[in-house]
Structures are given as C-alpha cells and as structure tokens.
Phi, psi and omega in degrees: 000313158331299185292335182288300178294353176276324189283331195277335177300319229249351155315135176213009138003299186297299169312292195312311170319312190280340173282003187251319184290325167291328157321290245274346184297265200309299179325303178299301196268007153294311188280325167332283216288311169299301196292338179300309183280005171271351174243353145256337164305329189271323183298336188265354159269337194260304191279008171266329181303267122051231159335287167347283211304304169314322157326318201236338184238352193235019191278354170249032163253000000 
C-alpha cells in the first residue's frame, strides 16, 4: 500500500492533463470571443453598407 501511494504521488500524469485541459479552455474561449467580435464588426458593417446604400441611390423609389 505504501509503494502504491509513493507511486501515485510521484506521478504526474494527471498535472499534464490538467494543464492540457486548461491550454485547451483558454483556446476555446479565445476562439468565442474572436468570432463574436468579427460577427458584430460584420453586422455593423452590413447595416452602415445598408444604410448608405438606402440614402444615396434609393431615394426616389
């Protein structure tokens, strides 16, 4: 039982997982955050587009 719990201490295995699930965390909630803000820059680029357009060419329809 002794030699079990020296081995299970002395393991690190476990830390490599866990440092692997938090790299793998921070990428995912990295990769979120870039796509949010490139789809509110596009919605707010599409309704200015939008706008323009209704402004400057459509006004006598």
């Amino acid at each position: 039982m002794i030699r079990f719990l020296k081995t299970f201490y002395g393991s690190d295995d476990g830390a490599v997982t866990v440092d692997w699930v938090v790299l793998c965390a921070a990428i995912v909630g990295l990769a979120i955050a870039i796509i949010t803000g490139i789809q509110t820059g596009a919605l707010t680029m599409t309704g200015n587009v939008g706008t323009f357009f209704e402004t400057n060419f459509f006004q006598g329809e």
